[in-house]
C-alpha positions as CSV (number, residue, x, y, z in Angstrom):
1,X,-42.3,-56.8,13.7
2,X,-38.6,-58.4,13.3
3,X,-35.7,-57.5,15.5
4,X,-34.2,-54.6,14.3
5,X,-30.0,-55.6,13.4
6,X,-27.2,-53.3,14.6
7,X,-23.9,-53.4,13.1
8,X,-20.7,-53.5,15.3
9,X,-20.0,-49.4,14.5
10,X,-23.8,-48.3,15.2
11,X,-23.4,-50.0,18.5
12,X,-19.8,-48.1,19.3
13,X,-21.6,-44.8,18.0
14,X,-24.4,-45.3,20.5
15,X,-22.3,-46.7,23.3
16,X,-20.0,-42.8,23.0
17,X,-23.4,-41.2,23.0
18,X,-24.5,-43.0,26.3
19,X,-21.6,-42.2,27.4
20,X,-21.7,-38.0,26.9
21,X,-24.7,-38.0,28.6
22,X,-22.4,-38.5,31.8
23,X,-25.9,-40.7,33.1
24,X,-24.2,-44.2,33.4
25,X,-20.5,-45.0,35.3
26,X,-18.0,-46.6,32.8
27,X,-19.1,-50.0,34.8
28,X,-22.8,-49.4,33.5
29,X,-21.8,-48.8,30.0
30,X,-19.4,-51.8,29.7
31,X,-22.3,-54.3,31.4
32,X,-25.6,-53.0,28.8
33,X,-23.0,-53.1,26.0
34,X,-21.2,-56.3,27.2
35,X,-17.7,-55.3,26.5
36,X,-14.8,-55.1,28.8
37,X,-13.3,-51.9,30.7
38,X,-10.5,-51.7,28.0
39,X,-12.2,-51.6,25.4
40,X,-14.2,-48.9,26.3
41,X,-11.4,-46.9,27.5
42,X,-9.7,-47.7,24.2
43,X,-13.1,-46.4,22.0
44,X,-13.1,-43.6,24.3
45,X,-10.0,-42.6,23.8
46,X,-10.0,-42.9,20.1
47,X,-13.4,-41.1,19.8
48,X,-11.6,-38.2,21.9
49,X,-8.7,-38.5,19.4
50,X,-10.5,-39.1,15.9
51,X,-13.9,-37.8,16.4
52,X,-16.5,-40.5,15.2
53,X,-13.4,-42.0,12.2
54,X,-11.3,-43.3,15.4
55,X,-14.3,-45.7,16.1
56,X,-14.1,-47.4,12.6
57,X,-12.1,-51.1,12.4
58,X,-8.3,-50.1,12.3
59,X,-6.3,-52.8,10.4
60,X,-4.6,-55.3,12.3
61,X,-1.4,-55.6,10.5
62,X,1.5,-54.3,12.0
63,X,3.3,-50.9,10.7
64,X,6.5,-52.0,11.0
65,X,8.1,-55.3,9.5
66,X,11.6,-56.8,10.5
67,X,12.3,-57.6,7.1
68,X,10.5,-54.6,5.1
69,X,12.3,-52.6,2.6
70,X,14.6,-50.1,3.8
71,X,12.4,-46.6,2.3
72,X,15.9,-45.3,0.8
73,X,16.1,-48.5,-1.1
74,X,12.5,-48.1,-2.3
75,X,13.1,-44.7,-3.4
76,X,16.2,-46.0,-5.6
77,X,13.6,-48.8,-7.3
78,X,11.6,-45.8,-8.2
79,X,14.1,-43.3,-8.6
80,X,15.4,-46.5,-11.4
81,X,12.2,-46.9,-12.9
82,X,11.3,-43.2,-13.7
83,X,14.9,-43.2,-15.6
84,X,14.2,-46.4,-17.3
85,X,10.2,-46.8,-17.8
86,X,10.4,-49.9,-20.1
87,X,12.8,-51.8,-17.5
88,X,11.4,-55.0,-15.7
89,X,12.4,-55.7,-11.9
90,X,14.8,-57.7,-12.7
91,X,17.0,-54.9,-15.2
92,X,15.8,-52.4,-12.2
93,X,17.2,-55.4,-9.2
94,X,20.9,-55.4,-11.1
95,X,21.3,-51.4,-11.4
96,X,20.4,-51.3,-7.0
97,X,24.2,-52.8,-6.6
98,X,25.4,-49.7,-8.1
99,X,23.4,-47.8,-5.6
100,X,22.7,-49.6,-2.6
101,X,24.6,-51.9,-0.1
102,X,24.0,-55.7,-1.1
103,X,22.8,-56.7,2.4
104,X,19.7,-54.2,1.8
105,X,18.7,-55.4,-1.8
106,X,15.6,-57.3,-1.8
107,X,14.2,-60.1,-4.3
108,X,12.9,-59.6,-7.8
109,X,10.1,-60.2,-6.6
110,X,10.2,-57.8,-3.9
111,X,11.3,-55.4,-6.6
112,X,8.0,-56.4,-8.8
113,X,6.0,-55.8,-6.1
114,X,7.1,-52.2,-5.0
115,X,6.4,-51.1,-9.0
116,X,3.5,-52.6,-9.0
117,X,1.8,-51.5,-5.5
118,X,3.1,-47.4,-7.3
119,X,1.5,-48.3,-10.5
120,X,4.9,-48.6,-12.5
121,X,4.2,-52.1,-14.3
122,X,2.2,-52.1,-17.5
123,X,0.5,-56.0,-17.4
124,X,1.5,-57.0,-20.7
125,X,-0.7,-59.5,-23.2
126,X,1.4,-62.8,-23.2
127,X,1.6,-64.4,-26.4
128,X,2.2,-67.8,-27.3
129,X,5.7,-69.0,-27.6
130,X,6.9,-70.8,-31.1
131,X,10.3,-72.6,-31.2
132,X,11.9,-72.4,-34.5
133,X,11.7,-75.6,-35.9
134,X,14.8,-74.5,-38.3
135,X,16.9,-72.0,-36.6
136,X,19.4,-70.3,-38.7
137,X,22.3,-70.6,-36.2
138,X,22.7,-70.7,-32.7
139,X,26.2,-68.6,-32.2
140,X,28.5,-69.8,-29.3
141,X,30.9,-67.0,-29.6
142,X,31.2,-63.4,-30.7
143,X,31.6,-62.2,-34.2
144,X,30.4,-65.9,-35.0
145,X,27.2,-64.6,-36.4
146,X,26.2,-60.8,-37.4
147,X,22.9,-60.0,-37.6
148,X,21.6,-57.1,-39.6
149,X,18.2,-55.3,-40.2
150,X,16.2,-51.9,-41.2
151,X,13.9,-51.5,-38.9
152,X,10.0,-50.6,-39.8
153,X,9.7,-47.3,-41.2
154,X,8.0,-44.5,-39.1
155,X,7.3,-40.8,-39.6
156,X,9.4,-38.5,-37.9
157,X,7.7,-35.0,-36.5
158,X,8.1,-33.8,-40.2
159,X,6.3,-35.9,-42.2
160,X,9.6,-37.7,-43.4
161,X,10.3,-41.6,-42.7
162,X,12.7,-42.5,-40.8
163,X,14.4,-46.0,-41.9
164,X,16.9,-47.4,-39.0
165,X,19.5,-49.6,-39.7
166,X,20.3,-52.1,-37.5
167,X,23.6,-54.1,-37.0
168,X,24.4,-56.4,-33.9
169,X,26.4,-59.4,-32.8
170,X,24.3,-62.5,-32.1
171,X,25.9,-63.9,-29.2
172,X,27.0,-60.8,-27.2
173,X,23.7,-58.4,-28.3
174,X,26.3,-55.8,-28.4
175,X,24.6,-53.0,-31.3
176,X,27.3,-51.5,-33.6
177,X,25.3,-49.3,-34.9
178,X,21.8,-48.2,-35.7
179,X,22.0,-45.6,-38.1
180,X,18.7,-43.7,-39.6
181,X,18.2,-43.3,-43.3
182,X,15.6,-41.9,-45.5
183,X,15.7,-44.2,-47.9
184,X,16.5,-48.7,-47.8
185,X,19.1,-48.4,-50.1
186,X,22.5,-50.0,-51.3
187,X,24.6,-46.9,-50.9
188,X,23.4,-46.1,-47.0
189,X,24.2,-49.7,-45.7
190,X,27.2,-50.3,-47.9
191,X,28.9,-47.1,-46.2
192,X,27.2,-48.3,-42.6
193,X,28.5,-51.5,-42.8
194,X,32.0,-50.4,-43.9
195,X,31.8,-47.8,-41.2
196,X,31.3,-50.3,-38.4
197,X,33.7,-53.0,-39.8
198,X,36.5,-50.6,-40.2
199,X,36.1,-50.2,-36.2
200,X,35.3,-53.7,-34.9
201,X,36.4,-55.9,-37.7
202,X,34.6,-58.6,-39.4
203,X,32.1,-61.5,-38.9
204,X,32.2,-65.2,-40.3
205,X,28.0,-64.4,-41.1
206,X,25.7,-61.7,-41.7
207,X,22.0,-62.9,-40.7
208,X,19.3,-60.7,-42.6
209,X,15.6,-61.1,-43.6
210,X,14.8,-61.1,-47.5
211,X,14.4,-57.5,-47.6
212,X,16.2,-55.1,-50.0
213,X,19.1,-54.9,-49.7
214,X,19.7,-57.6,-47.9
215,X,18.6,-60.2,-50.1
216,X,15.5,-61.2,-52.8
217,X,13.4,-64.8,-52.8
218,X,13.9,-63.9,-56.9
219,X,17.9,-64.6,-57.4
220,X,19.9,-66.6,-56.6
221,X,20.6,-68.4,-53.3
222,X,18.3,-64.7,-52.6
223,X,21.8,-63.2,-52.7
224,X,22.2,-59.5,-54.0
225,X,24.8,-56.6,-54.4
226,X,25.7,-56.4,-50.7
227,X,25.6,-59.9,-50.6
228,X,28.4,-60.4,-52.8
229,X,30.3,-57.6,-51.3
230,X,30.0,-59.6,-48.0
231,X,31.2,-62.7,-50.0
232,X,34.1,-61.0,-51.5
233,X,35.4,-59.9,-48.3
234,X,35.1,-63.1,-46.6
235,X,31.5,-62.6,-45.0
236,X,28.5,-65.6,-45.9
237,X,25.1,-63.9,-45.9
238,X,22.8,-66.2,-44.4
239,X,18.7,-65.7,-44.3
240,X,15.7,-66.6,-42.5
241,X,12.7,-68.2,-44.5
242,X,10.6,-66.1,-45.8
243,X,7.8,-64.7,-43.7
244,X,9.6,-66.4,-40.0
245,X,10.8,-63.1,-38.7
246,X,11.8,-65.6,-35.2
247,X,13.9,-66.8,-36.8
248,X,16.0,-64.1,-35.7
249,X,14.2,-63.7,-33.0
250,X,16.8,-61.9,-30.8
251,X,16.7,-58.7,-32.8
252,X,13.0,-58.7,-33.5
253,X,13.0,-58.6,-29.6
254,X,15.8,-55.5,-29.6
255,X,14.1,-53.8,-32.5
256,X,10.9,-54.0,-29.9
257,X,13.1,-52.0,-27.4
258,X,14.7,-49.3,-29.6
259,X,10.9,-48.9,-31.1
260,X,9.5,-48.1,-27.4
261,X,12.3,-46.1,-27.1
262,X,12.5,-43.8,-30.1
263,X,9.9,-44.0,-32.1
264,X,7.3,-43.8,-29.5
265,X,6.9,-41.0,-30.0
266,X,9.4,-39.6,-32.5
267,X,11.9,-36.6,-33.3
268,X,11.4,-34.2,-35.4
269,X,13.6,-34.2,-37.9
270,X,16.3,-37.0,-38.9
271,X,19.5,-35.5,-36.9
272,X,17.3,-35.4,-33.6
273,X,16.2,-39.2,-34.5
274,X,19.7,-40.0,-34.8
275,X,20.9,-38.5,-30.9
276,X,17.8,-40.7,-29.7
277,X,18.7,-43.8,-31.6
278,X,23.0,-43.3,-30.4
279,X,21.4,-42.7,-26.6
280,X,19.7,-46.1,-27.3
281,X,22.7,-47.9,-28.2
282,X,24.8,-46.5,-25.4
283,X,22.3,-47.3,-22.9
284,X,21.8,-50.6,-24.5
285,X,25.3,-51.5,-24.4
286,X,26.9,-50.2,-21.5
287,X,23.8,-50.3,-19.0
288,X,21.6,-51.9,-19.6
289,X,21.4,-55.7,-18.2
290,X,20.5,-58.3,-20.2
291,X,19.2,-61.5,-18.9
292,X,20.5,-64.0,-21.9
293,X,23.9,-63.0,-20.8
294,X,22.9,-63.7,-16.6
295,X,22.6,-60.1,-16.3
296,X,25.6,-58.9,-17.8
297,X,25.6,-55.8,-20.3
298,X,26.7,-56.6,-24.0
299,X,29.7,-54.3,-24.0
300,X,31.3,-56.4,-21.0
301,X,30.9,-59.6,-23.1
302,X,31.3,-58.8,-26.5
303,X,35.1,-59.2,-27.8
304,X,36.3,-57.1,-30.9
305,X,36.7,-59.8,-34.2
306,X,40.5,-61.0,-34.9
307,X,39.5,-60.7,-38.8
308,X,40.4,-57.1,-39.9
309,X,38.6,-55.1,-43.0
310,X,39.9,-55.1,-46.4
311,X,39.9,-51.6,-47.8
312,X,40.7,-53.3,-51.2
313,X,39.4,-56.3,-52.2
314,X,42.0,-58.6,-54.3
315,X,40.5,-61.0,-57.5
316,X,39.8,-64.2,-56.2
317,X,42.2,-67.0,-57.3
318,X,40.2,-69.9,-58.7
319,X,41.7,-73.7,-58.6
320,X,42.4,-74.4,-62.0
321,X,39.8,-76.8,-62.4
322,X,37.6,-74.3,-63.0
323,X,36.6,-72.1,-65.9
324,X,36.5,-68.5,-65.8
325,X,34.0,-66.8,-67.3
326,X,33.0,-63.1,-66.8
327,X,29.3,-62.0,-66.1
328,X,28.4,-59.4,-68.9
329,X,26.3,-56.4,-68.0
330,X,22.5,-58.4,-68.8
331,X,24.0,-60.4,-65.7
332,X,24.8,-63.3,-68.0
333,X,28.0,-65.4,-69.4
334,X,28.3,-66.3,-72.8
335,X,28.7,-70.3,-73.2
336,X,30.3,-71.5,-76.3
337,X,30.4,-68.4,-78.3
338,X,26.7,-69.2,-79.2
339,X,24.6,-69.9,-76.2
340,X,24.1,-67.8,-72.9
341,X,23.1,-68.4,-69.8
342,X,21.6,-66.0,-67.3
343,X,22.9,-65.5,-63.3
344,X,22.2,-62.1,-62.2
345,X,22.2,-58.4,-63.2
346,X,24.1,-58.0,-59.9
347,X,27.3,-60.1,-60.7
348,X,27.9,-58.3,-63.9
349,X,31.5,-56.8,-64.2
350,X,32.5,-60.0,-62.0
351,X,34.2,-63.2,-62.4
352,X,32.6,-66.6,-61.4
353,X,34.1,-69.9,-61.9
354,X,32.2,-73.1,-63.6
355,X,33.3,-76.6,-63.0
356,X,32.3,-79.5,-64.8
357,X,30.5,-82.3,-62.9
358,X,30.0,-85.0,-65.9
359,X,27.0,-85.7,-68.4
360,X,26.9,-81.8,-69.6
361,X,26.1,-80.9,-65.9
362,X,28.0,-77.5,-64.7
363,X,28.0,-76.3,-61.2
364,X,28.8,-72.2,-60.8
365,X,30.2,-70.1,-58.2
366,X,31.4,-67.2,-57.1
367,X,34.4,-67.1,-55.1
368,X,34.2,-70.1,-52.8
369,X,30.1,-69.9,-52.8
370,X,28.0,-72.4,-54.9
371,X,25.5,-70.4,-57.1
372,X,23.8,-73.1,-59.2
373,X,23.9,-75.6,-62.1
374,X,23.0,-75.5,-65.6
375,X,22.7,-78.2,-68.2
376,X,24.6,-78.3,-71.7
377,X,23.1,-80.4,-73.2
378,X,20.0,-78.1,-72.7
379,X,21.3,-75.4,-74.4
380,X,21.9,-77.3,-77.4
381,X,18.7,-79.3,-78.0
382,X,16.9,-75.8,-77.5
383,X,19.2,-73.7,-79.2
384,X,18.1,-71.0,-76.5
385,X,19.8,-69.0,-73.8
386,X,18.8,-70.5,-70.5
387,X,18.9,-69.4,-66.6
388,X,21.1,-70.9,-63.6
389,X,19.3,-73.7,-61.6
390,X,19.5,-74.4,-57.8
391,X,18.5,-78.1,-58.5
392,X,20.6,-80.6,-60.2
393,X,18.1,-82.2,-62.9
């Protein structure tokens, strides 16, 4: 028959029963259990104080640390993240030197750890990072570069879509506006957009996607209506490729935040939608930190544009080398009484200017923007209208 083993808590059990039986002296106890007086004092005296839970292993780690978060400062972290539930440490870090005296501020990683020990941080699946092997620009001051989006549609607590417009600076992240629609269309960010640039000026670029309105892989140089309109007050619409959303990767990223913020879950109707998404804004503006900026919030950094609207636009003055023609309403220009040759429906009413480059080879434009070529001689051995080219042939 093997020894029978006793664990170190069945032994202090039957040690305090030995010693109720009031049989054995302390020194008894201590020399059949092989333990010292002060230990047996001390199991005593937690057994008195505890019942049998005093005699399990206490943990040896101190209670108090010299360096340990001050309590008030932990209830600020919290108090922070209850306000702001889709804030890291560090956005939660830079609002504590509002609150609390620098000296008493710990790490962001102290800060990580306190959410994380209260079950505040959401472990997030980490995706694999690709660089942009042709970014559209890379703005190194404000106003440099716009960039403009509606973000994805989602149903409101009506049944009705809601279609947010976005428009921010590039460099700053400062939001103008983010304005929900019920519909993508011409009229709602034509009126947006003069909205905004009547109160913070103009930009040298708009970036979009290829979405309506913004632009169309179809026409030319993918511009449209508001793409002209940008043009003819001053503005160059630039786009990313087709189907690389990074490339404008920095309002993908704030379109990720105003989704987790609004939309998740909705208003019910479009005028509630709209106090969430201006609460957004504010927030992201004024308080939020933002760590591309070293912490700084977008409405300390960004700078109003120098370059004021123009409430009416004036007709473009074309160097006399050029020809004017004017785009008729099938979005084409007649060419030698005879021949036509197609740009696009949205030009019509508007005058472009066509330069010749030698060998029957024409180059268009509108304004100061190159549209395309087209060949004359072309026209005449097909006897046919043709459309504007992006390639010299």
């Amino acid at each position: 028959m093997p020894w029978k083993e006793t664990t170190t808590m069945e032994q202090k059990v039957e040690f305090i029963c030995e010693w109720r039986t009031q049989k054995y002296s302390i020194t008894e106890l201590c020399k059949a259990f092989k333990i010292s007086r002060p230990t047996a004092y001390k199991l005593i005296s937690r057994f008195e104080k505890d019942g049998i839970e005093g005699l399990k292993e206490h943990s040896k780690a101190p209670q108090m640390h010299p360096n340990s978060t001050k309590e008030d400062v932990v209830k600020n972290i919290l108090k922070l993240k209850e306000k702001h539930k889709h804030w890291g440490a560090k956005k939660i870090r830079k609002l504590l030197f509002n609150v609390c005296i620098e000296d008493d501020i710990p790490s962001v990683v102290t800060v990580h750890n306190i959410l994380s020990k209260n079950g505040l941080v959401i472990p997030q699946k980490r995706c694999k990072r690709v660089k942009p092997l042709f970014p559209i620009f890379d703005p190194q001051h404000c106003n440099e570069v716009w960039s403009a989006d509606y973000k994805g549609k989602f149903l409101m607590g009506n049944k009705i879509y809601c279609h947010p417009l976005t428009i921010a600076d590039s460099k700053s992240r400062f939001i103008f506006s983010a304005k929900g629609h019920y519909k993508e269309t011409l009229k709602n960010a034509k009126a947006e957009f003069t909205k905004v640039f009547r109160t913070y000026g103009i930009p040298k670029q708009i970036h979009t996607d290829n979405g309506s309105p913004f632009g169309s892989v179809r026409a030319i140089q993918r511009f449209t209506q508001l793409s002209y309109w940008f043009i003819e007050l001053g503005i160059m619409p630039v786009f990313s490729d087709p189907g690389h959303p990074e490339q404008n990767g920095r309002h993908e990223r704030m379109h990720r935040d105003l989704k987790a913020d609004c939309a998740k879950p909705s208003a019910y109707d479009l005028k509630a939608q709209q106090r969430r998404l201006n609460h957004f804004v504010k927030e992201y503006n004024h308080i939020r930190p933002h760590e591309a900026l070293d912490m700084e919030t977008p409405a300390s950094v960004h700078l109003f544009s120098t370059r004021p609207f123009t409430e009416r636009i004036k007709l473009f003055d074309y160097n006399s080398k050029f020809k004017i023609m004017k785009v008729t309403q099938n979005g084409a220009v007649r060419w030698k009484s005879k021949h036509w040759v197609y740009l696009t429906i949205a030009l019509k009413g508007k005058y472009v200017g066509v330069e010749e480059l030698g060998n029957g080879i024409w180059s268009v434009y509108y304004y100061n923007v190159f549209l395309g070529y087209f060949d004359d001689m072309n026209i005449r051995n097909k006897q046919t209208s043709i459309r504007l080219s992006q390639n010299l042939v």
